[in-house]
C-alpha positions, 0 to 999 in steps of 0.5 A, a space after each residue: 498289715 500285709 507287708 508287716 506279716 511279710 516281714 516277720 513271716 520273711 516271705 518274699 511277696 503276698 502269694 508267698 505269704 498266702 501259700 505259707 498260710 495255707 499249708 500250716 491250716 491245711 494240716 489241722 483241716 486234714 486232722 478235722 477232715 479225718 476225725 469226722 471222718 469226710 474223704 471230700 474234705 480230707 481230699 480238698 485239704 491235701 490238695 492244698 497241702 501238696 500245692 502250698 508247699 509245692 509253691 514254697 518250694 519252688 519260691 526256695 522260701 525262707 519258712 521253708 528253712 524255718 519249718 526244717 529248724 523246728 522239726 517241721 521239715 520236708 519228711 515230717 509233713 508228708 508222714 503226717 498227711 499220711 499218717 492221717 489218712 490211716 486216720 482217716 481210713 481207721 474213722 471210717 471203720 476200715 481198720 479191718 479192711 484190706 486197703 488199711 493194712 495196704 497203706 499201712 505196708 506202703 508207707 513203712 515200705 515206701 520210707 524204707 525207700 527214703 534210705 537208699 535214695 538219700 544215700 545214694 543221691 549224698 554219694 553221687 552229690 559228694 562223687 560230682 562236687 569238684 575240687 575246683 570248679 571252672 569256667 572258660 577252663 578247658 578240662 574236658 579235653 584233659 579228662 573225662 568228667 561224666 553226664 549228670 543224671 538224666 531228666 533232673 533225677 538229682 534236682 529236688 530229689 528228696 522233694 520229687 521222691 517224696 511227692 510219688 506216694 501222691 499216688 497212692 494217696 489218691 487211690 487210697 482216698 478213691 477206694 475209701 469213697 468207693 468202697 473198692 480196693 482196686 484203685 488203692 492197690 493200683 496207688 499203692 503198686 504204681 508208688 512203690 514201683 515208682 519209687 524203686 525205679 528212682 532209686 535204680 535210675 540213680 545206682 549206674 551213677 556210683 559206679 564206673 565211668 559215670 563217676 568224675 576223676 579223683 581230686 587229685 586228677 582234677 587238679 593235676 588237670 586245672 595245673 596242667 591247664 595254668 602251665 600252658 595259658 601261664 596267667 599273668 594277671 589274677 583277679 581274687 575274689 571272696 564273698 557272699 552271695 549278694 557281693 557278687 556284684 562287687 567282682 562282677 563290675 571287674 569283669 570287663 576290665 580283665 576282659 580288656 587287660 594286655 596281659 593274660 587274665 585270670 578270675 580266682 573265686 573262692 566260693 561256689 556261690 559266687 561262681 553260681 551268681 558270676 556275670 557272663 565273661 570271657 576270662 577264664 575263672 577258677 573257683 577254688 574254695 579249698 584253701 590248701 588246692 588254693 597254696 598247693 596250684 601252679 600260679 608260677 607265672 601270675 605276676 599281679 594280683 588284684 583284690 577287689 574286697 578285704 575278706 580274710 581269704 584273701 590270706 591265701 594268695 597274699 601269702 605268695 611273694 612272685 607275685 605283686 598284690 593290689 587292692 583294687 576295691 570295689 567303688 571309690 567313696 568317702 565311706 571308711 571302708 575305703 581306708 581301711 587298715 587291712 590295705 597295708 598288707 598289699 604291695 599297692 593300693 589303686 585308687 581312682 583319682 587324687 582324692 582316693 590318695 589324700 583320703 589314705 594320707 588324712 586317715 593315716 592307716 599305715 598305707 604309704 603314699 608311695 604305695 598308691 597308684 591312680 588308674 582311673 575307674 575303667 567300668 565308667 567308660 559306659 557312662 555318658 557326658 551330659 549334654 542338657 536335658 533335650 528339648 520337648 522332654 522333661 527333665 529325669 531325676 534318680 533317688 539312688 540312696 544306699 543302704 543302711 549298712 552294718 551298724 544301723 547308722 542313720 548317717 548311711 542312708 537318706 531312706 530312713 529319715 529324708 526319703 519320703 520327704 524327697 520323693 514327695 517333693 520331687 514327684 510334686 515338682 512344679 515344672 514336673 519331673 520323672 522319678 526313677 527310683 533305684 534302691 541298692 540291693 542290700 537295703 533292708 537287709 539289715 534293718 527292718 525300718 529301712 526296709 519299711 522305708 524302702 516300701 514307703 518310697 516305692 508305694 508313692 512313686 508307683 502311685 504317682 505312675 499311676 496318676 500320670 499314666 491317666 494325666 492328658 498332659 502325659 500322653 506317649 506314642 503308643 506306636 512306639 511303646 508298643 513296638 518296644 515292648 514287642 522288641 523287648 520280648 523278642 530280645 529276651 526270648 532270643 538271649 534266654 535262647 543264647 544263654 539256654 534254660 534251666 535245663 541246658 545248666 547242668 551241675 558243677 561237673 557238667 559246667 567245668 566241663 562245658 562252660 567254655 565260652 562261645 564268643 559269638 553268641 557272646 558277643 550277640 549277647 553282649 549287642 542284644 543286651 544293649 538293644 534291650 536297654 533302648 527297648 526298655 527305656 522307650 517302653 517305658 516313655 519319657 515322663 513315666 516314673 519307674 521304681 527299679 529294682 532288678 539287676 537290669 535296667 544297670 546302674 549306669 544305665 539309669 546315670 544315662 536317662 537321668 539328668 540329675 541325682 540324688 544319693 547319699 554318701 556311697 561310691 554310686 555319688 562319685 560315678 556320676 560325677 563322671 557324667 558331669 551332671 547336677 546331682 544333691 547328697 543327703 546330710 542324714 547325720 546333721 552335719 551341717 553343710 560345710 562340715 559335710 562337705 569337709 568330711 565327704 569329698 564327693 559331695 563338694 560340688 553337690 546341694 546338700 540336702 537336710 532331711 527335710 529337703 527342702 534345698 530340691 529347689 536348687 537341684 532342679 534349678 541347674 538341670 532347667 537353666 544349665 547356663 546358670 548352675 553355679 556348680 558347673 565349674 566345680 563339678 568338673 575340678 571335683 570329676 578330675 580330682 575323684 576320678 582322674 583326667 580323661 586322657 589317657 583313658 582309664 583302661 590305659 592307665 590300668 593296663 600301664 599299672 598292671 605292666 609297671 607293677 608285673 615288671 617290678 614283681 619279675 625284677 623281685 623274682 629275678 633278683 631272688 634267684 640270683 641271689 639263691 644261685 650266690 648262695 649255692 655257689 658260695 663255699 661257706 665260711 671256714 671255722 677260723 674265719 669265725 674265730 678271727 672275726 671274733 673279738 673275744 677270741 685270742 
């Protein structure tokens, strides 16, 4: 019942259920609590008001947009708790009293405050948003780009205004009790002068050097900047914030690029949500400051998803474009037809170009180039499960997708069935269950689904946690759990907090990398994940949901997986793992596999799945797994050959293809100077070329 009301309520967790909960009654008791009239009451009840909605706010929650959409939004809510207090005081036979007048005054005076602020905050807000934002981008040292507020004058501002008339209220309610205008006053006075002083602390910021550069300026900057790093090599990437994932795993590729990289983002949403790198990243969300920047000496770019801003880059012609994609699947999004537009499309293996042949969406197969899947460089080559440990496996299934297709994901119709009988596996088996990050998002049955599965494998912890069969060196879990600590304590150090962020101004301005604690960073990360996997044991089943413990790291710990059709299955037939996919559609085992290339080397599994058997039968006797050999025909045909490596083979694309973009260029300009030295033709020329004439 609780996770049904968390759904339709669109809250994030059972708190934040309850706090929503307590601030819609907390306005009716504070009604209840004035009309009486009881100050303890009314007191008991804004407390819970102020808390409540403090809380939602703090969760950035879903009603809180909800309450804004229907009239019910930040401003309306405290004017009602503070209209009720002058209820309150009315009931109370106060209304001639000096106090009443007072809060009267205040208040009308003190949202006479709202104005300015507001103002004030929208014109700093629009002052300090850039024209481009950077990251890895020197432009401090071009021009000056001006501190933030202090002390997060700009954060939650109208929520931080809002909340001094607390004040006020207090000593309202104080002298209410008392029967004393002291502390009414002393609120009142302390509210509006606070609430003034905000309002002063923010005016210095409107005007004369605290204000940033024009756009105009700034973007002069940026150009000056790409004339002297002259990018050669630009990632282009546009999307929700939930896609950010998608460029993110392209990051260290272009870290690793013989030409010089350059990220181009084209929302601030996705730079908000962008991994730490050490390439430099433009965001440019203005189509125009886009056509109008100096990209001269870019020669390739590369397209991770086919969005419609893509539009914007692809309509320079000095330049080479490809799509690159974001994960090498089966599904029909890796044959669109949108892949025409590009100059080339880069696909992992042999399979990627077949798929494009079979599907025949205009993309020439002399258009396709085989690169390999630089970002499986992490993922390591199974060598069997050690000895003296029990075998791991992954349910790793996708999510539902756009249209609702039960055929997308095993969730909704074999997940279950799955987990129960891998968690009641005989020899017994650890689970670690990874959903992706979009499940539910779509669809509410696949978001039930996903809470079914994720209540029975904590449940089975549980069970085994207390199971004397199962018992782990608490030395080491202890020490682990105790580096695990140290280790984020000291990255979140590296990385800074909350306030060491600053706005978008401050970050273009500051957001150079430090490659050392880059680096240490990048080391101490690689600690946690060994930190992490020995806290947890070998045995104890794991419901992971966070970006961290990463995708690959789970392929590592696992010795089989189980998924459905989705770029997650062809990753780890880089390990060389066993691994089953989920016939969800009912296809049938060998039409399933005619249609999906990945899963020829898999057990196909019905949505009973009741073939688990043979899954863990190769991970227990590795010798005598009947799809060993196909699995390694089918690892070369996704993904391509092992040497060259990947990262060769993309660096070899990216110098082939930049080469072909200046032969196009130098071409163009000698053809422009042709034409430019050539002395048109004479009129008789025309006449005696036409047959009609004489």
């Amino acid at each position: 019942m609780i996770s049904t009301a968390i759904r339709v309520a669109r809250v994030g967790s059972a708190a934040e259920l309850a706090a929503a909960v307590l601030m819609v009654l907390g306005y009716p008791a504070l009604m209840v609590a004035a009309l009486i009239p009881s100050v303890p009451a009314f007191a008991a009840a804004a407390v819970v008001t102020y808390v409540a909605d403090h809380y939602l706010h703090r969760q950035a929650s879903y009603l809180i947009n909800r309450l804004s959409k229907v009239r019910a939004g930040l401003s309306i809510r405290f004017l009602i708790r503070q209209l009720l207090l002058i209820l309150l005081l009315a009931r109370m036979d106060l209304s001639d009293h000096l106090i009443f007048y007072g809060a009267i005054a205040c208040f009308i005076a003190f949202y006479g405050l709202q104005a300015p602020h507001g103002a004030v905050v929208t014109l700093i807000r629009n002052r300090r948003r850039m024209p481009v934002a950077t990251r890895n981008v020197d432009l401090g040292s071009r021009i000056h780009i001006p501190d933030a507020p202090k002390f997060g004058l700009l954060e939650r501002s109208a929520e931080k205004m809002l909340h001094l008339d607390l004040f006020a209220v207090v000593g309202l309610l104080i002298s209410a009790q008392l029967d004393s205008a002291v502390a009414a006053f002393v609120g009142i006075g302390v509210t509006l002068f606070l609430g003034t002083l905000y309002v002063a602390a923010l005016l210095p910021y409107i005007r004369g050097t605290k204000i940033p550069p024009t756009p105009e300026v700034i973007l002069a900057a940026v150009d000056d900047w790409l004339h002297e790093y002259k990018p050669q090599t630009v990632l282009c990437f546009s999307g929700s914030k939930d896609s950010a994932y998608q460029v993110n795993m392209w990051l260290e590729t272009m870290e690793q690029l013989d030409t010089r990289p350059l990220v181009l983002l084209r929302e601030r949403v996705i730079l908000q949500n962008l991994a730490p790198t050490k390439a430099p990243v433009i965001c440019v969300p203005g189509g125009v400051h886009l056509m109008n920047m100096d990209l001269s000496s870019v020669r390739v770019a590369l397209y991770a998803a086919n969005v419609g801003k893509n539009i914007h880059l692809l309509r320079v012609p000095t330049m080479k474009h490809v799509f690159i994609g974001h994960g090498d699947s089966d599904k029909l999004a890796s044959v669109n037809p949108f892949s025409k537009v590009y100059d080339e499309v880069w696909t992992a293996g042999r399979a990627g170009r077949d798929r494009y042949a079979i599907a025949d969406v205009g993309v020439r197969d002399d258009d396709i180039v085989e690169v390999g899947r630089p970002q499986l460089a992490p993922i390591q080559t199974w060598q069997g499960v050690p000895e003296g440990r029990i075998p791991t496996v992954l349910y790793a299934p996708t999510w539902e997708g756009w249209d609702n297709d039960p055929g997308n994901t095993s969730l909704l119709l074999a997940g279950e069935n799955i987990v129960k009988k891998l968690l009641k596996a005989d020899p017994p088996v650890r689970v670690l269950y990874k959903p992706h990050p979009f499940t539910g998002t779509v669809s509410p049955a696949a978001g039930s689904a996903h809470r079914k599965v994720t209540a029975l494998v904590e449940k089975a912890a549980i069970e085994r946690a207390s199971d004397p069969r199962f018992q782990a060196d608490a030395t080491a879990r202890t020490k682990a759990k105790a580096d695990l600590a140290r280790i984020e304590a000291r990255i979140s150090e590296l990385s800074g907090g909350p306030a060491d962020k600053g706005d978008e101004a401050e970050l273009t301005r500051d957001g150079v990398v430090d490659l050392a604690k880059y680096e240490e960073i990048a080391r101490l990360r690689a600690e946690w994940n060994d930190a992490y996997w020995t806290s947890v044991g070998t045995f104890e089943h794991r419901v992971i949901s966070g970006a961290e413990p990463r995708l690959y790291d789970c392929f590592n710990v696992s010795d089989a997986m189980v998924s459905d059709i989705s770029s997650v299955v062809s990753d780890f037939i880089a390990s060389g793992k066993p691994y089953a996919v989920t016939d969800s559609a009912k296809l049938g085992v060998e039409e399933f596999k005619r249609q999906n290339t990945a899963v020829r080397a898999a057990v196909i599994l019905s949505n009973k799945a009741s073939e688990l058997g043979e899954l863990l039968a190769a991970v227990r006797t590795p010798d005598a797994d009947p799809m060993a050999e196909d699995r390694k025909e089918l690892k070369e045909y996704l993904l391509g050959p092992d040497e060259p490596t990947s990262i060769e083979q993309f660096n070899t694309a990216v110098e082939n293809l930049a080469l072909k973009s200046e032969t196009r260029n130098v071409g163009q300009e000698r053809a422009a100077a042709s034409g430019e030295a050539a002395s048109p033709p004479s009129p008789e020329a025309h006449l005696s070329a036409d047959p009609t004439v004489g």
